[in-house]
DSSP file (Angstrom, degrees, kcal/mol; ACC not computed):
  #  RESIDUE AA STRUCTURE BP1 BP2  ACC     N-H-->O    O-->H-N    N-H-->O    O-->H-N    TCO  KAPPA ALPHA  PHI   PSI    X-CA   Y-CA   Z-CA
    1    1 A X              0   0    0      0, 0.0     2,-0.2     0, 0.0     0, 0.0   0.000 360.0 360.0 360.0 169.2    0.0    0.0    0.0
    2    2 A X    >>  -     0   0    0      1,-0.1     3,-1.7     0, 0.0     4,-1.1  -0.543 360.0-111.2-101.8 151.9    0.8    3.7   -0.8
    3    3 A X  H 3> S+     0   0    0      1,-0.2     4,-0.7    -2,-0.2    -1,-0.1   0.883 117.4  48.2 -46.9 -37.1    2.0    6.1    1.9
    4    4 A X  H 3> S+     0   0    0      2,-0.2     4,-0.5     1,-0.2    -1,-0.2   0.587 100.6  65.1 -92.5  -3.5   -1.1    7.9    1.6
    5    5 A X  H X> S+     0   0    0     -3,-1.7     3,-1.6     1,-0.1     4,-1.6   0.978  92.4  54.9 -85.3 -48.9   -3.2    5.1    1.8
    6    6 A X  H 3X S+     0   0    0     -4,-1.1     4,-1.1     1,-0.2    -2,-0.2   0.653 101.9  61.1 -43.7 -19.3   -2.5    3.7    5.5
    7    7 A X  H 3X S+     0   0    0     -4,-0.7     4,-0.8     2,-0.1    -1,-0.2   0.879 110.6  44.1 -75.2 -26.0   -3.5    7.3    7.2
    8    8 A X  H <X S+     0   0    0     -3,-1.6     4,-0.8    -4,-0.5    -2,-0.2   0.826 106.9  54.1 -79.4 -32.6   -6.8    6.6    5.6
    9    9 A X  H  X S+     0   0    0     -4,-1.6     4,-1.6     2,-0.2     5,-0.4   0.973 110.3  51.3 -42.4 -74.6   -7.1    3.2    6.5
   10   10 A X  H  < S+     0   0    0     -4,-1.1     4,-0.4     1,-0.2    -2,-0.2   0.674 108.0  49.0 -21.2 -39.4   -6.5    4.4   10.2
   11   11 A X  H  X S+     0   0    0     -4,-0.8     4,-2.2     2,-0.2    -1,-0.2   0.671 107.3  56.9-101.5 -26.2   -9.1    7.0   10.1
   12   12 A X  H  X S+     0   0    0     -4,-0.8     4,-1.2    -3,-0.4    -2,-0.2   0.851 113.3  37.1 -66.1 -27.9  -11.5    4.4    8.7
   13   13 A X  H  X S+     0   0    0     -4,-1.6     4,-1.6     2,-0.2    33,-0.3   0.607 116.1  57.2-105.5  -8.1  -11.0    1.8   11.9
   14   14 A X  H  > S+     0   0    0     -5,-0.4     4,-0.7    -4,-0.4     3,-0.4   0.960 112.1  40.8 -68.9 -51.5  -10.8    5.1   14.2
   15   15 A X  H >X S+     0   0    0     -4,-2.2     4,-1.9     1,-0.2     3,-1.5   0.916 117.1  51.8 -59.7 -40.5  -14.4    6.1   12.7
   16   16 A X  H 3X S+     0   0    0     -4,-1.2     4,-0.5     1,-0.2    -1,-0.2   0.844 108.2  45.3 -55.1 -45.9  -15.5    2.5   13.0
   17   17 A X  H 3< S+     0   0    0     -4,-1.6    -1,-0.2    -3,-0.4    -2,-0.2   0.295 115.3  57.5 -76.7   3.6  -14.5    1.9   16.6
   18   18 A X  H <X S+     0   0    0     -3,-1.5     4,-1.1    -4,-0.7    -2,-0.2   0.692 105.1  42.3 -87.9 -42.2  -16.2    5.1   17.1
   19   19 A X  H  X S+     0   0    0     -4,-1.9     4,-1.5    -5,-0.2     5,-0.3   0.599 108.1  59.8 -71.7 -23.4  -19.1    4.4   15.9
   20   20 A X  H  X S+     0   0    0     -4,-0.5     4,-1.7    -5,-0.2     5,-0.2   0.844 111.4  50.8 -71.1 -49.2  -19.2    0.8   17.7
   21   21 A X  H  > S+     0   0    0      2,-0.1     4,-2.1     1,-0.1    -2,-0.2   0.935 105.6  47.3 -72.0 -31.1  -18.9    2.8   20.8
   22   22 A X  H  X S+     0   0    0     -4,-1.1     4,-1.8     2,-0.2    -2,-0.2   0.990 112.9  48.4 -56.2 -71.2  -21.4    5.1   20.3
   23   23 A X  H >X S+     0   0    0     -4,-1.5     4,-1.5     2,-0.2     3,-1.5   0.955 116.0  48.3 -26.9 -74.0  -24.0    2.5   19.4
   24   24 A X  H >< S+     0   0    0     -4,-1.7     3,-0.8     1,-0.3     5,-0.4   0.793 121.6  31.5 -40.4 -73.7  -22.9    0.4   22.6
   25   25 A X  H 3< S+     0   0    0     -4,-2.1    -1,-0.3     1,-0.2    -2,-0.2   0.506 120.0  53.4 -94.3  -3.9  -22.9    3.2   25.1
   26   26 A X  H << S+     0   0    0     -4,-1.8     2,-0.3    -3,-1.5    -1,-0.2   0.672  96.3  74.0-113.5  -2.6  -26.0    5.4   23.4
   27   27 A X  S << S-     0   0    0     -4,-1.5     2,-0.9    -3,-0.8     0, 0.0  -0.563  75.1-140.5 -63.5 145.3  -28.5    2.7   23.2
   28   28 A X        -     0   0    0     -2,-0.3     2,-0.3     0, 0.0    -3,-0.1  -0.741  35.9-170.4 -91.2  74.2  -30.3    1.3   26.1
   29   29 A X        -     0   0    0     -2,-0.9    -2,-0.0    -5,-0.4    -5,-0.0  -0.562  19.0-164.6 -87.9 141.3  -30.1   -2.3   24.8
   30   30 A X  S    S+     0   0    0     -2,-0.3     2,-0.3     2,-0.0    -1,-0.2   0.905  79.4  50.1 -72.9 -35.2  -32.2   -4.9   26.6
   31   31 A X  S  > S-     0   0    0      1,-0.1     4,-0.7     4,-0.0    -1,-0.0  -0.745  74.4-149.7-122.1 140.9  -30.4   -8.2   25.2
   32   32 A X  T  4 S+     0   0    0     -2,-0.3     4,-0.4     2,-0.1    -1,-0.1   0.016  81.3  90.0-107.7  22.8  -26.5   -7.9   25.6
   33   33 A X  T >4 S+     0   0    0      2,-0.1     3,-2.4     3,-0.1     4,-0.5   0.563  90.3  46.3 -75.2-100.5  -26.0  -10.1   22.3
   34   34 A X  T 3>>S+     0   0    0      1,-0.3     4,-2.6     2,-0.2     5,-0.6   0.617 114.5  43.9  -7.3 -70.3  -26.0   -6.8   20.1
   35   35 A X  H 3X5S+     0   0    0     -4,-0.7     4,-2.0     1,-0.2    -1,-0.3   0.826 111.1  52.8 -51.8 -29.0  -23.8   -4.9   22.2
   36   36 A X  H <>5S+     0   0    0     -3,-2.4     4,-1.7    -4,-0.4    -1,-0.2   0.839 112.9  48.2 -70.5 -54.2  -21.3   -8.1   22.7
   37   37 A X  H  45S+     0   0    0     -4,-0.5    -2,-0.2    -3,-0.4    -1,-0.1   0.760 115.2  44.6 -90.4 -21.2  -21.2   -8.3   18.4
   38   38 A X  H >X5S+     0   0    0     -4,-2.6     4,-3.2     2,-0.2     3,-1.8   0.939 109.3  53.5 -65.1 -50.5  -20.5   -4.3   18.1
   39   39 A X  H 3X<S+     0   0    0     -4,-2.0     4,-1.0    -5,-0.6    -2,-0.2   0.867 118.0  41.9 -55.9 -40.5  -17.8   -4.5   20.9
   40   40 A X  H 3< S+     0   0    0     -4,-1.7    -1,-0.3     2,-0.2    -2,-0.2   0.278 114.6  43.6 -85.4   6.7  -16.3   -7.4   18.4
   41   41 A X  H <> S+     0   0    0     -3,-1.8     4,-0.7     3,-0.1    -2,-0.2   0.420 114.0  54.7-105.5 -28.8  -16.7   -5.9   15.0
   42   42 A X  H  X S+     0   0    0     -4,-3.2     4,-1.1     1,-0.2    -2,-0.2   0.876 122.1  31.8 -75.5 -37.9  -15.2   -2.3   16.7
   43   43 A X  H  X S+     0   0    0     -4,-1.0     4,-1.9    -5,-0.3    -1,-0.2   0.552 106.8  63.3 -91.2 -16.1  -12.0   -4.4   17.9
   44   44 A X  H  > S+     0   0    0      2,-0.2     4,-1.0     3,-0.1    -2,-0.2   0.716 102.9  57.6 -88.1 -19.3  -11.9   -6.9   15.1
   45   45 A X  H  X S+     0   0    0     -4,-0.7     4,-2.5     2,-0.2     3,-0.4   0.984 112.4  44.1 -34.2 -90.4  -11.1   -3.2   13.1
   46   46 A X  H  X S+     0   0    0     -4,-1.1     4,-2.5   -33,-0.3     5,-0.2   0.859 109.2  48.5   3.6 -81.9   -8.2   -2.8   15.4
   47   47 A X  H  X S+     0   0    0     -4,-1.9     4,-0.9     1,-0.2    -1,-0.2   0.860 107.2  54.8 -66.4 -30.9   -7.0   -5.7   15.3
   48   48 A X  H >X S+     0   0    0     -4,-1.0     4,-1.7    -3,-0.4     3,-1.2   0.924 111.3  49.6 -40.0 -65.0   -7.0   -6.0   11.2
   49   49 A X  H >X S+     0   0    0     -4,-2.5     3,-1.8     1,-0.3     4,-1.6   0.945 108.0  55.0 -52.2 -63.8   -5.0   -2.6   11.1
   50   50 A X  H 3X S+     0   0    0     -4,-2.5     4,-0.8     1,-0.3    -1,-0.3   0.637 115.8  38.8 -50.3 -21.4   -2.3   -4.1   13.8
   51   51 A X  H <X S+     0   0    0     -3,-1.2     4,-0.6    -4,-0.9    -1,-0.3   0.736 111.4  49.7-118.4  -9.0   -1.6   -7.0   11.7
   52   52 A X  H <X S+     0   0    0     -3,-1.8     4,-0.8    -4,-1.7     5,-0.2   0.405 115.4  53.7 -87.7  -8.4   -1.6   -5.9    8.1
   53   53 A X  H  X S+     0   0    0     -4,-1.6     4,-1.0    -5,-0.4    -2,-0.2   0.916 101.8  48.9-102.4  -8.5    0.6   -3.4    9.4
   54   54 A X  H  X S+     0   0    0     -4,-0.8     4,-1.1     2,-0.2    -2,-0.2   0.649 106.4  57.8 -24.6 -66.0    2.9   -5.6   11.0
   55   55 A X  H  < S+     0   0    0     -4,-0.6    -2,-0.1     2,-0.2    -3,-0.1   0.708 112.1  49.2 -48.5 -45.3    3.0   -7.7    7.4
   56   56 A X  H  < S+     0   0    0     -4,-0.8    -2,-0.2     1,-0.2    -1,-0.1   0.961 112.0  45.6 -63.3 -43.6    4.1   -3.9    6.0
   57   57 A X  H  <        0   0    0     -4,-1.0    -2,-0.2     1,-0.2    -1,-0.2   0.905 360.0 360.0 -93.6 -55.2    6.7   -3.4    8.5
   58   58 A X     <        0   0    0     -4,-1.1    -1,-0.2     0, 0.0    -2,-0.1   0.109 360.0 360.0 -57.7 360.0    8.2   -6.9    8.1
């Protein structure tokens, strides 16, 4: 990938794990599946970045 693409990658899993949090903490959810599968699509973001970047670096 191009230098200018990985700051934009970054800002995509920041907005994602931003938005996972929002959802999580701005809902009142009764069933704690939903919140459980945001809290693991906002970190599975994360984790994506740390290891393709890792792959770059290596």
């Amino acid at each position: 990938m191009g230098r200018r693409t990985w700051p934009r990658v970054v800002l995509a899993q920041a907005a994602w794990a931003m938005v996972c949090a929002l959802l999580i903490t701005q809902i009142p959810w009764t069933d704690r599946t939903v919140p459980q599968v945001l809290f693991w699509a906002g970190l599975l973001a994360t984790v994506a970045t740390i290891w393709f970047d890792r792959r770059k670096d290596g």
